[in-house]
C-alpha positions as CSV (number, residue, x, y, z in Angstrom):
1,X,-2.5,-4.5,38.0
2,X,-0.6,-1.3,39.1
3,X,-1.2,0.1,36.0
4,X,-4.6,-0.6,35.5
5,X,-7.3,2.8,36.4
6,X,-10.7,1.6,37.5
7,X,-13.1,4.1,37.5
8,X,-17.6,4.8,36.7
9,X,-17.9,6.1,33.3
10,X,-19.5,8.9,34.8
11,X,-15.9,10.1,35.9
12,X,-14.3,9.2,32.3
13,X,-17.0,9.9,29.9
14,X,-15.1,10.1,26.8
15,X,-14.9,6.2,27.3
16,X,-18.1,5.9,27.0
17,X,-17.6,4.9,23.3
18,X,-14.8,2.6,23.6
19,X,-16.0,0.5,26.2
20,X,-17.2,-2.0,23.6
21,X,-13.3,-2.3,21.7
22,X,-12.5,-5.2,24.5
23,X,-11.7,-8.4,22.6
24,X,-14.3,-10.9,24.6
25,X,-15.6,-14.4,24.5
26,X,-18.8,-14.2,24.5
27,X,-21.0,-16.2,22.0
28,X,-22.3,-15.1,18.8
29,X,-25.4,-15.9,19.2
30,X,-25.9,-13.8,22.6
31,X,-25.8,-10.1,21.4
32,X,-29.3,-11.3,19.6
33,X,-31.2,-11.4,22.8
34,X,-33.7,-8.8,21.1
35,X,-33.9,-7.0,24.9
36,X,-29.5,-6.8,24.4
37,X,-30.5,-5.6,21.0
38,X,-32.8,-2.8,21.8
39,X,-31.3,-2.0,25.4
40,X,-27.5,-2.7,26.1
41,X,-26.5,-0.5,24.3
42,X,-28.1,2.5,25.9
43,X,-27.1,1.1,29.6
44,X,-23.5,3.1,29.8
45,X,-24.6,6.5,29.0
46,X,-27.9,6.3,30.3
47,X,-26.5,4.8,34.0
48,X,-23.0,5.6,33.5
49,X,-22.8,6.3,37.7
50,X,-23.4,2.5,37.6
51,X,-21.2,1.7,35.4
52,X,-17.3,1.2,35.8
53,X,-13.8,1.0,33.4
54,X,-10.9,-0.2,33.3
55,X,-7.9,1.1,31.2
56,X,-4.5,-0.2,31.3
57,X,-2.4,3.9,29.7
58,X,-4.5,4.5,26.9
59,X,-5.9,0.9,26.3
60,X,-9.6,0.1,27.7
61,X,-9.1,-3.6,28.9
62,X,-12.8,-3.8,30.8
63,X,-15.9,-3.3,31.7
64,X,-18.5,-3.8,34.2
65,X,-22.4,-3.0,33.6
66,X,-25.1,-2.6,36.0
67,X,-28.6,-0.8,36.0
68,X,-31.1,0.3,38.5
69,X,-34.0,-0.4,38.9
70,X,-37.6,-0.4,41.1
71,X,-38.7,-4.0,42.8
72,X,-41.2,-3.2,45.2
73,X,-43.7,-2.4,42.6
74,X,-46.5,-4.4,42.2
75,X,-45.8,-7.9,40.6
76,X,-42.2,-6.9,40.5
77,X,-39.6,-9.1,42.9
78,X,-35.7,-8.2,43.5
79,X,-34.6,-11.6,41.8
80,X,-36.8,-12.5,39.0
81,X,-37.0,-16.0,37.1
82,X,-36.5,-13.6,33.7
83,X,-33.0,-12.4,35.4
84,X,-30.9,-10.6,33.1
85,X,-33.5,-9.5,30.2
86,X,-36.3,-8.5,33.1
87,X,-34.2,-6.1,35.8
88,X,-32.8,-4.1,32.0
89,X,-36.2,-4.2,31.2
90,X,-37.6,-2.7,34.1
91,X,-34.4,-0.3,34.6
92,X,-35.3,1.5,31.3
93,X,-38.9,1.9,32.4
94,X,-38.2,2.8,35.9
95,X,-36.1,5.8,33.9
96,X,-38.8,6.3,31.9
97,X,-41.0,7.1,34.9
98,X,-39.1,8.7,37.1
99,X,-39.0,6.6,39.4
100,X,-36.7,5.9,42.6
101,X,-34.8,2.8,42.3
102,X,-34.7,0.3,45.3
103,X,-31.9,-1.9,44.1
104,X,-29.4,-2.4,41.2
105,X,-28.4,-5.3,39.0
106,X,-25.4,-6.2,37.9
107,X,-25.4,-7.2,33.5
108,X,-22.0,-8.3,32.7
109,X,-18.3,-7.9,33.8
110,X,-16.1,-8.0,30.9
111,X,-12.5,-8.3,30.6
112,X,-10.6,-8.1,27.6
113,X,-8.9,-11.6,27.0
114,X,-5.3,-10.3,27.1
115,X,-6.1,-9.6,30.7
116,X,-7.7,-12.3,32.0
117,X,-6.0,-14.3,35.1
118,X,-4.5,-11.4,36.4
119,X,-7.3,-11.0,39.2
120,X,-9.2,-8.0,37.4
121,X,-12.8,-9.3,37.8
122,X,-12.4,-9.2,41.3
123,X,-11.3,-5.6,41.4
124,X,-14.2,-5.2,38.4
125,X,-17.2,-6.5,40.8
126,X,-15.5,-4.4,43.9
127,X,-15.7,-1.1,41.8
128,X,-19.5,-2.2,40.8
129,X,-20.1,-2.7,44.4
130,X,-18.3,0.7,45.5
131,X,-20.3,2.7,42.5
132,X,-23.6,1.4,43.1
133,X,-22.9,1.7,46.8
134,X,-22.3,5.7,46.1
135,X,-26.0,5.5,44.6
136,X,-27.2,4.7,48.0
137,X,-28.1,1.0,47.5
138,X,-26.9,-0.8,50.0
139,X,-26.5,-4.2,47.8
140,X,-25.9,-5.2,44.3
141,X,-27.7,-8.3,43.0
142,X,-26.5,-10.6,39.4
143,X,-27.5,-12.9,37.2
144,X,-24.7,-14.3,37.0
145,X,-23.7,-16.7,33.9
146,X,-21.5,-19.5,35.4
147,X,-18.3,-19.5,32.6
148,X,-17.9,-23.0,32.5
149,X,-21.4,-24.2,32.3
150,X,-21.2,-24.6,28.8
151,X,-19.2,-27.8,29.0
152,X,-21.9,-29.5,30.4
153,X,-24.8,-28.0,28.7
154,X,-27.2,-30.9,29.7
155,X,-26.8,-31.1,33.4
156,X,-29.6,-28.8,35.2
157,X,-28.6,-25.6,36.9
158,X,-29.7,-26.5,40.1
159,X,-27.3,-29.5,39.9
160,X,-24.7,-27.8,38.7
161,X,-24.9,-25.0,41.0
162,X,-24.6,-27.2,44.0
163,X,-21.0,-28.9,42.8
164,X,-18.5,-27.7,45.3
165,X,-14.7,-27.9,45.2
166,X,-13.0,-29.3,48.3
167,X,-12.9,-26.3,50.5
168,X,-16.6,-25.6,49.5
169,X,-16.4,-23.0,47.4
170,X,-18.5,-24.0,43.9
171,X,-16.9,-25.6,41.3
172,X,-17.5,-23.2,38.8
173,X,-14.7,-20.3,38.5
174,X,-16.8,-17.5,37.8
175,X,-19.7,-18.2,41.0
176,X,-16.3,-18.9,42.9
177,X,-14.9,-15.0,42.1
178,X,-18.5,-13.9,43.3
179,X,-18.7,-16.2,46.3
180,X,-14.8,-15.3,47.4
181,X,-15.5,-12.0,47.2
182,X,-18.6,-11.9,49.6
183,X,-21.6,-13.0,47.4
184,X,-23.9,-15.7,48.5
185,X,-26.0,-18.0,45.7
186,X,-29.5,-16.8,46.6
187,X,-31.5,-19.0,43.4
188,X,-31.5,-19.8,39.9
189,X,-33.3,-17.6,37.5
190,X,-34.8,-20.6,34.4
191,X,-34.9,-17.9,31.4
192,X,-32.9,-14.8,32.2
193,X,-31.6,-15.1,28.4
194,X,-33.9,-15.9,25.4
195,X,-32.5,-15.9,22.0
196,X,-34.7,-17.3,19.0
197,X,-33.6,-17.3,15.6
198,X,-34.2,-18.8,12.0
199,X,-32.4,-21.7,11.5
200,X,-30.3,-19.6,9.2
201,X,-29.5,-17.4,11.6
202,X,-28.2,-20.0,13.9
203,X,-25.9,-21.7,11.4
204,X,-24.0,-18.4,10.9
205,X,-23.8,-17.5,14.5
206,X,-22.8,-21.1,15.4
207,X,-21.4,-23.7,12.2
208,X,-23.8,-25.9,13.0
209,X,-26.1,-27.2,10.9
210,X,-29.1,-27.6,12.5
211,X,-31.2,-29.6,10.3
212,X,-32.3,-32.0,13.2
213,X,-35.1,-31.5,15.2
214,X,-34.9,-31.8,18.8
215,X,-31.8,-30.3,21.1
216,X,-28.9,-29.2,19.6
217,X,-25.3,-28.9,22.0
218,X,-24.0,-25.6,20.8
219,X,-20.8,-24.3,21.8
220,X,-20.7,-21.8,24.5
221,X,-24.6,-22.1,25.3
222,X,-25.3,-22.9,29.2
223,X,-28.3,-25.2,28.0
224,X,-29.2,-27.4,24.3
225,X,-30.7,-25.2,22.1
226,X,-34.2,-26.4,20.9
227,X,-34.5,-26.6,17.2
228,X,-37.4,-27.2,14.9
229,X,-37.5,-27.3,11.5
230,X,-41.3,-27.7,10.5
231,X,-41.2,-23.9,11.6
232,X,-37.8,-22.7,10.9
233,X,-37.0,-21.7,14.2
234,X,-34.5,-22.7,17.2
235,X,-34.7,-20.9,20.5
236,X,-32.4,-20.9,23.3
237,X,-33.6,-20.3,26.7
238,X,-31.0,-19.6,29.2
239,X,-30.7,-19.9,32.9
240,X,-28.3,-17.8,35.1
241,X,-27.8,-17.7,39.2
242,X,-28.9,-15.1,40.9
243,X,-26.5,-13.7,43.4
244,X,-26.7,-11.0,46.3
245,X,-23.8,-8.6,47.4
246,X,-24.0,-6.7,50.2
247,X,-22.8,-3.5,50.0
248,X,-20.5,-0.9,52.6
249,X,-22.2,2.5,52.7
250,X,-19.5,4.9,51.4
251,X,-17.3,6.5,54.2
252,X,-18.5,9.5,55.6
């Protein structure tokens, strides 16, 4: 970890367009989230004071994501059961409008898989906290997508969620690093992610075949992805936690 840098793109931005060269994990079928398709991309340049990198020498090795955005507006709420896809959506509007943001959101922390187990999404959510800190916001919420949820795709969130290790921490490693590092589980948000595809589409993201109808196990998705083949179509609906950080002013 000495030699990793951690920084907001706003103080590196000629990494603004390598912060995407990370080799990841995520699932195929989650960049086709049509608000990820028409929005993430946008987020590092647009907010890049809320956005942070790591680089280990030349290499970029991580990245953590979050957006601003307005939630005492009317029908607007700081945690929202649409999670993930609702605070970028209102974040781009909020821009849009001018408006002052109350709050910010954390979308992903990413680390490149060479790196992982080293302890560098802990020092990834501290820097998000620190930069959004610097923006005067005095906590940083997330939506966050438990990473081993997907082995139990048919258990509800709320159970899962509530599954503790034996010094009470949650079972899950990824709501653990959040809870260890000061974050308390505030609610569960039921479609933060929605992905719907035809049901070619989803047998190239996935190998599957679906040609059943009814819920399909897929690997990597939080939930069973409903299919239905009258209409050519499978969605996936997916739930995340919503989690609250307080955040330290920065020092005078």
């Amino acid at each position: 970890m000495d030699s990793i840098v951690i920084t907001t793109l706003a103080e590196r931005p000629s990494l603004l367009s390598r912060i995407y060269e990370i080799t990841d994990t995520w699932p195929a079928f989650i960049p086709h989230d049509p608000v990820a398709e028409a929005l993430l991309g946008r987020v590092a340049a647009d907010f890049p004071h809320y956005c942070v990198v790591a680089t280990d020498g030349d290499r970029v090795v991580a990245r953590g994501l979050s957006v601003p955005f307005t939630a005492d507006l009317d029908g607007r709420e700081e945690m929202p059961d649409k999670g993930w896809d609702q605070v970028l959506v209102w974040s781009f509007h909020d821009r849009c409008h001018g408006r002052t943001p109350t709050t910010a959101s954390a979308l992903e922390i990413t680390v490149d898989t060479d790196y992982l187990g080293r302890g560098l999404s802990y020092a990834m959510l501290a820097a998000l906290r620190d930069a959004v800190g610097r923006q005067g916001h005095d906590m940083l919420l997330a939506p966050v997508r438990p990473t081993a949820k997907h082995l139990q795709p048919r258990v509800t969130m709320t159970d899962y969620v509530g599954r503790r290790n034996d010094d009470g921490l949650p079972a899950d490693p990824w709501l653990r690093v959040h809870v260890k590092a000061g974050g308390s589980i505030r609610k569960i948000a039921p479609a933060s992610m929605t992905v719907s595809g035809s049901l070619a589409q989803w047998r190239r993201w996935t190998g599957l075949p679906f040609d059943g109808d009814g819920d399909i196990e897929v690997p990597g998705a939080l939930v069973p992805v409903h299919c239905d083949t009258a209409r050519d179509r499978a969605v996936y609906v997916e739930p995340n936690v919503w989690v609250r950080h307080d955040v330290q002013p920065p020092a005078a």
